[in-house]
Backbone as JSON, one array per atom type, in Angstrom:
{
  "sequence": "XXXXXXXXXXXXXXXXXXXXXXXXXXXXXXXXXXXXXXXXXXXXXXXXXXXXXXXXXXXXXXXXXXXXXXXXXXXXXXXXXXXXXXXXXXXXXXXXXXXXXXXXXXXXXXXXXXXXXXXXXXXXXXXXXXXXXXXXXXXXXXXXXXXXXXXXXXXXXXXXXXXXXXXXXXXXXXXXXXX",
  "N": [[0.86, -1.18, 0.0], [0.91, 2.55, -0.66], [2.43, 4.92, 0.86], [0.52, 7.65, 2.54], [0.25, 11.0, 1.88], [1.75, 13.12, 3.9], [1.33, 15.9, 4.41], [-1.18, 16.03, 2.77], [-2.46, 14.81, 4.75], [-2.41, 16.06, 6.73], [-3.53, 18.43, 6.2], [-5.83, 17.52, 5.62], [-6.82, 16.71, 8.28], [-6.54, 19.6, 9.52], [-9.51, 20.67, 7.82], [-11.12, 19.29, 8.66], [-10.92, 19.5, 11.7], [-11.46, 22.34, 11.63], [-13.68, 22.18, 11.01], [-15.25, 21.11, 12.78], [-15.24, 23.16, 14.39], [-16.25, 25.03, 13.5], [-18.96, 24.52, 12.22], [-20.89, 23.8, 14.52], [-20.68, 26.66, 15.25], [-21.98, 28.33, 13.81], [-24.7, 27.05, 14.23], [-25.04, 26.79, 16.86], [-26.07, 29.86, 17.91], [-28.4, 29.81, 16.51], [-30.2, 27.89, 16.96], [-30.6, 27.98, 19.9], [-31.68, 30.55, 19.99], [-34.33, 29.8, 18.47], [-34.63, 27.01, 19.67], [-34.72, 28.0, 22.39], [-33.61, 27.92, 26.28], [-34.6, 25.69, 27.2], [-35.77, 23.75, 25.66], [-33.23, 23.44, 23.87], [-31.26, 22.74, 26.06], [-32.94, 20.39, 26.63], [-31.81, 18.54, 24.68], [-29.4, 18.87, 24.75], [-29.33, 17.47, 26.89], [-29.76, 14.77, 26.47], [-28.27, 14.07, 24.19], [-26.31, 13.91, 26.16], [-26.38, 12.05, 27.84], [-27.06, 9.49, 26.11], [-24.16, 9.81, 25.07], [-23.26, 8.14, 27.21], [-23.65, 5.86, 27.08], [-22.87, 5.01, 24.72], [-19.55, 5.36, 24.91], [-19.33, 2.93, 26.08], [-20.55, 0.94, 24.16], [-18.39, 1.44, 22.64], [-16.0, 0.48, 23.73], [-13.52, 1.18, 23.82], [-12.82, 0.09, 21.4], [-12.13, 2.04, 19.13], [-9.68, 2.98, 19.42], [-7.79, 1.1, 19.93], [-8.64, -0.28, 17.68], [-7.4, 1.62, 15.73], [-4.48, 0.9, 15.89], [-4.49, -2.17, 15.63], [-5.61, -2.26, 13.46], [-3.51, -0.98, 11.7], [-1.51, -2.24, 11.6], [-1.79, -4.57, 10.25], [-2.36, -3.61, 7.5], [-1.24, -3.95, 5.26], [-2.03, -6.51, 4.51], [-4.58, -8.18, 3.33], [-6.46, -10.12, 3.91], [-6.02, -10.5, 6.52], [-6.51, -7.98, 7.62], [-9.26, -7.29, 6.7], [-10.0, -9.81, 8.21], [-9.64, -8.8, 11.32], [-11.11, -6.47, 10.91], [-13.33, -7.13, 11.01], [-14.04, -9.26, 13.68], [-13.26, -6.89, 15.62], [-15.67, -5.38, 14.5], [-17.79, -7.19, 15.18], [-17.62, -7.09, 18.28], [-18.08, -4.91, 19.0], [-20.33, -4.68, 18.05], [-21.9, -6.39, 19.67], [-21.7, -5.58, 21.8], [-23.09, -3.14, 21.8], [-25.4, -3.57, 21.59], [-25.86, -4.57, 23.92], [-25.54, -1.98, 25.76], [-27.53, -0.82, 24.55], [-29.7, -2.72, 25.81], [-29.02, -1.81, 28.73], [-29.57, 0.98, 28.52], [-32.53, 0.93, 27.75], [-33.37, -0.02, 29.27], [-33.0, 1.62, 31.82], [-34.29, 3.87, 30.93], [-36.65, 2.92, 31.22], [-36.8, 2.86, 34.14], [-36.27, 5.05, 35.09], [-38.28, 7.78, 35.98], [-37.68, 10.38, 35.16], [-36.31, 10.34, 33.3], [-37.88, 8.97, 31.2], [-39.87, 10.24, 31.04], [-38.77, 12.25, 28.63], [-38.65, 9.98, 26.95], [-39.08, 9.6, 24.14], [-37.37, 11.52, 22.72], [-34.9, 10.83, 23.87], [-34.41, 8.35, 22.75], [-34.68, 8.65, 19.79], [-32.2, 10.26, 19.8], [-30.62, 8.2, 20.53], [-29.45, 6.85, 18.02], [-27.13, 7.48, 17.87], [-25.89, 5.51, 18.9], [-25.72, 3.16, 17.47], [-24.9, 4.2, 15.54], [-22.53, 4.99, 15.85], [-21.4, 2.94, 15.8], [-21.44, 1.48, 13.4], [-20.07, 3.3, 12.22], [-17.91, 2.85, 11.85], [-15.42, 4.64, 11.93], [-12.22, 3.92, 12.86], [-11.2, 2.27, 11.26], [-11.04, 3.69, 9.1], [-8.72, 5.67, 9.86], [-6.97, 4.12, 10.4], [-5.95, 2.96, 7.97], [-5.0, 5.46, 6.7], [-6.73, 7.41, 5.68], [-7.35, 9.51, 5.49], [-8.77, 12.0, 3.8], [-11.18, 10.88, 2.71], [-12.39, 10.28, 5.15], [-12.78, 13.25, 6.39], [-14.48, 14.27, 4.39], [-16.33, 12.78, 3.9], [-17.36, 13.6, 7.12], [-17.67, 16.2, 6.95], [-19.41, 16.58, 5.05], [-21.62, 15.29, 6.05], [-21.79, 17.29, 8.36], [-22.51, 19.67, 7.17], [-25.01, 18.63, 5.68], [-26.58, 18.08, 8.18], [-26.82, 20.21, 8.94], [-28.19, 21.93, 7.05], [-30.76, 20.39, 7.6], [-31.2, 21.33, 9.95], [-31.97, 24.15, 9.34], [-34.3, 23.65, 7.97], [-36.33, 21.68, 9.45], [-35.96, 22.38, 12.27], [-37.96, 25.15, 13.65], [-39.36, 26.7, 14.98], [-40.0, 26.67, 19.07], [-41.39, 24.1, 19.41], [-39.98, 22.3, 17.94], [-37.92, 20.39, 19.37], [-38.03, 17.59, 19.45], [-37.34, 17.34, 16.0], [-34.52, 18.67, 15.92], [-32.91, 16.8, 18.03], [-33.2, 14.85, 15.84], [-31.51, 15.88, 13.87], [-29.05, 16.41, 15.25], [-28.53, 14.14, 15.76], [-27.56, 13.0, 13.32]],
  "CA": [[0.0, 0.0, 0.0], [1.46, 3.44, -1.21], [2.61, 6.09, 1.99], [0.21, 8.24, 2.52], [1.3, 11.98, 2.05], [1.84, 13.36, 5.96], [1.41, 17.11, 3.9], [-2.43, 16.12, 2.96], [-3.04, 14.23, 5.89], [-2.61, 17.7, 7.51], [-4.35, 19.69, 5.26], [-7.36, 17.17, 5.69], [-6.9, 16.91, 9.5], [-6.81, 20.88, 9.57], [-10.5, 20.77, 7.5], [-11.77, 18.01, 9.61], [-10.63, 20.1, 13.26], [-11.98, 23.15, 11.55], [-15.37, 21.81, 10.59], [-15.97, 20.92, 13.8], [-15.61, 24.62, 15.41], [-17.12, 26.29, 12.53], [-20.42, 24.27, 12.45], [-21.4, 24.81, 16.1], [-20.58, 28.41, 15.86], [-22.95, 28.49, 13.06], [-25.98, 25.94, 14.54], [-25.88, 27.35, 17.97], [-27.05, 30.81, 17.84], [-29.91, 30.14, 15.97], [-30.91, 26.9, 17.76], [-30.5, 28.68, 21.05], [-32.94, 31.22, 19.54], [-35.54, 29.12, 18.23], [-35.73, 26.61, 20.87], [-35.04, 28.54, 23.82], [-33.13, 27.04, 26.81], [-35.67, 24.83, 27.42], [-35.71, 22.7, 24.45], [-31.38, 23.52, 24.2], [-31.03, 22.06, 27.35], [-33.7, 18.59, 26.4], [-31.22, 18.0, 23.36], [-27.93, 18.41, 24.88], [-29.32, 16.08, 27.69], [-29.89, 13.4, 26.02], [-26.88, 13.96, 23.3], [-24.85, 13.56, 27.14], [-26.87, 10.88, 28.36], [-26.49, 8.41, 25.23], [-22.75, 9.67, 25.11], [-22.09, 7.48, 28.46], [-23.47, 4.14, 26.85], [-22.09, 5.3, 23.12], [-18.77, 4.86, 25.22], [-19.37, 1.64, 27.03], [-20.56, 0.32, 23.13], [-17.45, 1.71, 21.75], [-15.38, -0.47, 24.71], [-12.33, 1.54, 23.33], [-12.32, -0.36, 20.08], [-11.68, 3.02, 17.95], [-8.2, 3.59, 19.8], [-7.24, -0.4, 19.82], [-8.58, -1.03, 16.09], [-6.42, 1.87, 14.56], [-3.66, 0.62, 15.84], [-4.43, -3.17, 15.2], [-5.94, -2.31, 11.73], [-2.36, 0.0, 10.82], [-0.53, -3.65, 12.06], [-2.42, -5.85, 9.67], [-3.43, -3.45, 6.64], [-0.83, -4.71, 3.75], [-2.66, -7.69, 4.04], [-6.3, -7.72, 3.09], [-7.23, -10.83, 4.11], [-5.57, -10.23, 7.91], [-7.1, -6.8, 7.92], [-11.07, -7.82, 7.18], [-10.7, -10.62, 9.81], [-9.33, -8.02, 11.86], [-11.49, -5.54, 11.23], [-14.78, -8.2, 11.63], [-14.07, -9.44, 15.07], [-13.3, -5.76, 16.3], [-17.03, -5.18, 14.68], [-19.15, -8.06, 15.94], [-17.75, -6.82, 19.83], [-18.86, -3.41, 18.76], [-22.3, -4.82, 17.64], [-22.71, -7.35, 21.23], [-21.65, -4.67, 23.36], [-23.7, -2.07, 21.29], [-26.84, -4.47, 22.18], [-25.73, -4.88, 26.03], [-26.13, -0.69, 25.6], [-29.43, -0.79, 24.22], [-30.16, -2.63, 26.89], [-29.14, -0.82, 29.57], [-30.2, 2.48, 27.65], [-34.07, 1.17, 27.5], [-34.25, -0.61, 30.96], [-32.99, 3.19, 32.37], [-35.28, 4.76, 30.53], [-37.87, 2.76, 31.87], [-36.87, 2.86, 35.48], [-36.19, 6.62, 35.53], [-39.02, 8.8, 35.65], [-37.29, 11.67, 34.41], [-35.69, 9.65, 31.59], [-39.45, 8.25, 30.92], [-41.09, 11.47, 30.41], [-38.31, 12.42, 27.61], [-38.0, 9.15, 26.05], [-38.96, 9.86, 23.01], [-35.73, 12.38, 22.27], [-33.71, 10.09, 24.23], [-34.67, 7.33, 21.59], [-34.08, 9.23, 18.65], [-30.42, 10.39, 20.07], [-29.93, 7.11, 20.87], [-29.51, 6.37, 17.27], [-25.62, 7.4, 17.77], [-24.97, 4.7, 19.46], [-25.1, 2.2, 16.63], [-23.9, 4.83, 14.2], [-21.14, 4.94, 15.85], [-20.63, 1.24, 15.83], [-21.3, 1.1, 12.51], [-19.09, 4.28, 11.08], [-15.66, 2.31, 11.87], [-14.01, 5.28, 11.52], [-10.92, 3.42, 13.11], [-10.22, 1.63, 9.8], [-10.36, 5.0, 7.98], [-7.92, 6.51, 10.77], [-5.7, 3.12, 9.99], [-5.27, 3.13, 6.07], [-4.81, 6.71, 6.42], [-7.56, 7.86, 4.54], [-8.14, 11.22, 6.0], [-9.41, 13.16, 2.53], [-12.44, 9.95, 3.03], [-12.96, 11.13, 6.95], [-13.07, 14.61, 6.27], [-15.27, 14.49, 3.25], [-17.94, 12.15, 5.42], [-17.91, 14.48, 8.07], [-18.65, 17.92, 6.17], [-21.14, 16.4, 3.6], [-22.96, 15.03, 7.56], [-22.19, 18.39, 8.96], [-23.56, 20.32, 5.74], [-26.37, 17.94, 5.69], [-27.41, 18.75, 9.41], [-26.85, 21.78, 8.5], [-29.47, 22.03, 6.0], [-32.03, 19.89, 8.03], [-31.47, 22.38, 11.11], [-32.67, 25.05, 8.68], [-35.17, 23.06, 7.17], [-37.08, 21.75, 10.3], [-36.36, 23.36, 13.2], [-38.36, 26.71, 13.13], [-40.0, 26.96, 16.39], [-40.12, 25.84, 20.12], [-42.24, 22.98, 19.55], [-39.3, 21.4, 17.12], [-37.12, 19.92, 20.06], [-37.73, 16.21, 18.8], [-36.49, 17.42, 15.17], [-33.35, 19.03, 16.88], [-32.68, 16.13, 18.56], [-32.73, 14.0, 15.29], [-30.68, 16.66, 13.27], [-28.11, 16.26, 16.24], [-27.51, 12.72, 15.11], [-27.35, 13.14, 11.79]],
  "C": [[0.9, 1.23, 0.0], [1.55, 4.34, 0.37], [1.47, 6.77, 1.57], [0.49, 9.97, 2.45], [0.92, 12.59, 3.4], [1.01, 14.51, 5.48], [-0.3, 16.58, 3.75], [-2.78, 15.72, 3.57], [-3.34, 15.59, 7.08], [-3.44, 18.31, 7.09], [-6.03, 18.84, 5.99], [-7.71, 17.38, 7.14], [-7.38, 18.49, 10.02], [-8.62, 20.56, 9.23], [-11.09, 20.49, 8.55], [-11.8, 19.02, 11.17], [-11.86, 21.42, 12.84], [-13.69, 23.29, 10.87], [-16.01, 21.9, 11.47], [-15.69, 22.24, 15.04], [-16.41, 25.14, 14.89], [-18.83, 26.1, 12.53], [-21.19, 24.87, 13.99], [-21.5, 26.3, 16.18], [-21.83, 29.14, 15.29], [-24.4, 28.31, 13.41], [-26.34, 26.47, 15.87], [-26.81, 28.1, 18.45], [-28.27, 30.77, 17.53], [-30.38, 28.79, 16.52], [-31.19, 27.49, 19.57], [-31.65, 30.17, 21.2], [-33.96, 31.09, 19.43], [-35.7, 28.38, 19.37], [-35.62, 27.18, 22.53], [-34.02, 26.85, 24.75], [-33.25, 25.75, 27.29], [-35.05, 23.41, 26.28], [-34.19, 22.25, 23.73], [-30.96, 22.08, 24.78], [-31.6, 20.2, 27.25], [-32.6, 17.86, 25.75], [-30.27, 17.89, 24.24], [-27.87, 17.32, 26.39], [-29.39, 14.89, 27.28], [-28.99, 12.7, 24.8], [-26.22, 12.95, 24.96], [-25.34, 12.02, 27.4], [-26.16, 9.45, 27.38], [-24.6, 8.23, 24.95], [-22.13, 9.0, 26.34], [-22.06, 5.61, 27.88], [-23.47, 4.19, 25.08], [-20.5, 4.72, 23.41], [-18.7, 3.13, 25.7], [-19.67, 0.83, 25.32], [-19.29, 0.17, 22.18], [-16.05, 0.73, 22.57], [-13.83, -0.05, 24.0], [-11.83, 0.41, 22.18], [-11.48, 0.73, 19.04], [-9.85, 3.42, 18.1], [-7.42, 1.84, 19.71], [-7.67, -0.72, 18.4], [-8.05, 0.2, 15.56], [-5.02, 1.47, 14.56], [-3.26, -0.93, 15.63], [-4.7, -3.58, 13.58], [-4.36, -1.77, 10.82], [-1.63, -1.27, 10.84], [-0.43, -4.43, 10.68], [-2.74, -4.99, 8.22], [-2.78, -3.63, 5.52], [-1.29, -5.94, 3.47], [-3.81, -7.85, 4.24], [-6.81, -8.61, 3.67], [-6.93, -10.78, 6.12], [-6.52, -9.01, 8.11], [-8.59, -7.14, 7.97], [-11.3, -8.95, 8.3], [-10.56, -9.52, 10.91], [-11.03, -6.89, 12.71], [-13.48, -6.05, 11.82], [-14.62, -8.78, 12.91], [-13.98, -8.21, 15.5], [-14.95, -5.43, 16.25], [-18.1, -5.73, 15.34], [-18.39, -7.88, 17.58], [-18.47, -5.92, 19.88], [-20.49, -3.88, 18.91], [-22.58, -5.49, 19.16], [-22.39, -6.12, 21.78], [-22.99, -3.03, 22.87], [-25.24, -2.86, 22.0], [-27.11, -4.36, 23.73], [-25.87, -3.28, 26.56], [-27.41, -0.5, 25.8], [-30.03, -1.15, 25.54], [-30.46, -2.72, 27.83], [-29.79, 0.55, 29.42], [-31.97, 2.18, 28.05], [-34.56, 0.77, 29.07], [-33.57, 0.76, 31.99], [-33.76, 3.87, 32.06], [-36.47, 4.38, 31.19], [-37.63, 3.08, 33.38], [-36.7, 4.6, 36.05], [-37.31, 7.66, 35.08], [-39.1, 10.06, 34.85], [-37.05, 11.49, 33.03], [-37.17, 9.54, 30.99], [-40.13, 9.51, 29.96], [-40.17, 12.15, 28.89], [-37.89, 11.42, 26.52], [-37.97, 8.95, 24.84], [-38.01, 10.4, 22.09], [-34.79, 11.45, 22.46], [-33.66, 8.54, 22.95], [-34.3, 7.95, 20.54], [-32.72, 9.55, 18.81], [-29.89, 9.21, 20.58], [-29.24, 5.92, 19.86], [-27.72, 6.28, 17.11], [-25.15, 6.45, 18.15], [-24.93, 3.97, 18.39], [-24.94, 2.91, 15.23], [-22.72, 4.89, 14.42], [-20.41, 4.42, 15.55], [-19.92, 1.05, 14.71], [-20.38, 1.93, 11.36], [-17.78, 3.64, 11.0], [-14.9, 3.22, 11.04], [-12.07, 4.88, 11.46], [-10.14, 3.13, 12.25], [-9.92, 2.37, 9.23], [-8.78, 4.98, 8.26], [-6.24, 5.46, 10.0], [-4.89, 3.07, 9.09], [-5.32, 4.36, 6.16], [-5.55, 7.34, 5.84], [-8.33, 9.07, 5.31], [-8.81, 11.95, 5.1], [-10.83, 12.11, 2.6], [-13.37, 10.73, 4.09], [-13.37, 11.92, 7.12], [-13.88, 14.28, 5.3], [-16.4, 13.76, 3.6], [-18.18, 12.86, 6.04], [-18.06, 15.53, 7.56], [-19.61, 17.26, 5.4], [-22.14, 15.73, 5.05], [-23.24, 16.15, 8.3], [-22.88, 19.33, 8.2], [-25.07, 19.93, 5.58], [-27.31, 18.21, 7.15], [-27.83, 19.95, 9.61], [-27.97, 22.38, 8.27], [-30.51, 21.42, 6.59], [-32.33, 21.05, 8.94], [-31.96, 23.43, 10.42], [-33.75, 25.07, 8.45], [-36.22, 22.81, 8.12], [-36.76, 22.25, 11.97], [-36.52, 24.56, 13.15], [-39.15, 27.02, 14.16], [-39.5, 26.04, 17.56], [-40.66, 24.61, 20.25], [-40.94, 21.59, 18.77], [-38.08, 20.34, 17.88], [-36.8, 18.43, 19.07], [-36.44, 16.3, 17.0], [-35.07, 17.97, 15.41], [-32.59, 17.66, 17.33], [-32.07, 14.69, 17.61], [-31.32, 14.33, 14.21], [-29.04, 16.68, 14.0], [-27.58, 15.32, 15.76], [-27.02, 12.49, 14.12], [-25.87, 13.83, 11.72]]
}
């Protein structure tokens, strides 16, 4: 497999860092407008919430499969076993998430009364599973990485425009988040 050049791996890395200040700076104000702290506050609870059993699904595969995928990736047939056992833990432990995720939701009142949001943001967890960025990260394929994540941040972009337009839009917020 050919070096990657370090020089666009930067360049893309740069994009990629600077995507992810620029959007927010963009999405806040006017979400912070429309739904008020109220409806703010629903979303980025239940972004945090799913981000504790997004981790526990992710069981630090993304930091152990780029460095087991970079080991194994001149050889294709080493690398897809590789990169298929790292996934099917992802997927059982993504399940053993779920559920914990739904039997909290049920037992917590508070959770209960928002579960509807918390269900829809709970969709990260097996996007996460299933983005295996790791392998990008591995074969070097940063101009890939970056060019996924702006055409998802562009695209949220454009939904957050599109349907959230009042206080009442929390739920759409919430799915635009995952996206």
């Amino acid at each position: 497999m050919k070096s990657k050049s370090i020089s666009l791996n930067f360049i893309m890395n740069f994009l990629l860092t600077a995507s992810s200040i620029l959007f927010p700076l963009i999405t806040f104000p006017y979400v912070s407008r429309v739904l008020g702290p109220t409806g703010t506050g629903a979303v980025a609870m239940g972004t945090s919430l799913v981000s504790y059993f997004t981790m526990v699904a992710m069981l630090g595969v993304p930091t152990y499969g780029i460095r087991a995928c970079a080991q194994v990736r001149d050889d294709k047939k080493r690398l897809s076993k590789t990169v298929q056992e790292l996934l099917i833990i992802n997927l059982i432990m993504a399940l053993v998430s779920y559920i914990a995720f739904f039997i909290l939701l049920w037992l917590v009142p508070a959770f209960r009364e928002e579960s509807t949001l918390y269900t829809i943001c709970s969709a990260a967890i097996i996007l996460n599973v299933i983005g295996v960025n790791w392998v990008y990260q591995a074969l070097e394929e940063y101009s890939y990485i970056t060019f996924v994540s702006v055409l998802f941040k562009a695209l949220g972009l454009g939904l957050m425009f599109l349907l959230v337009r009042n206080a009442g839009d929390v739920l759409w917020f919430g799915f635009v988040t995952v996206v």
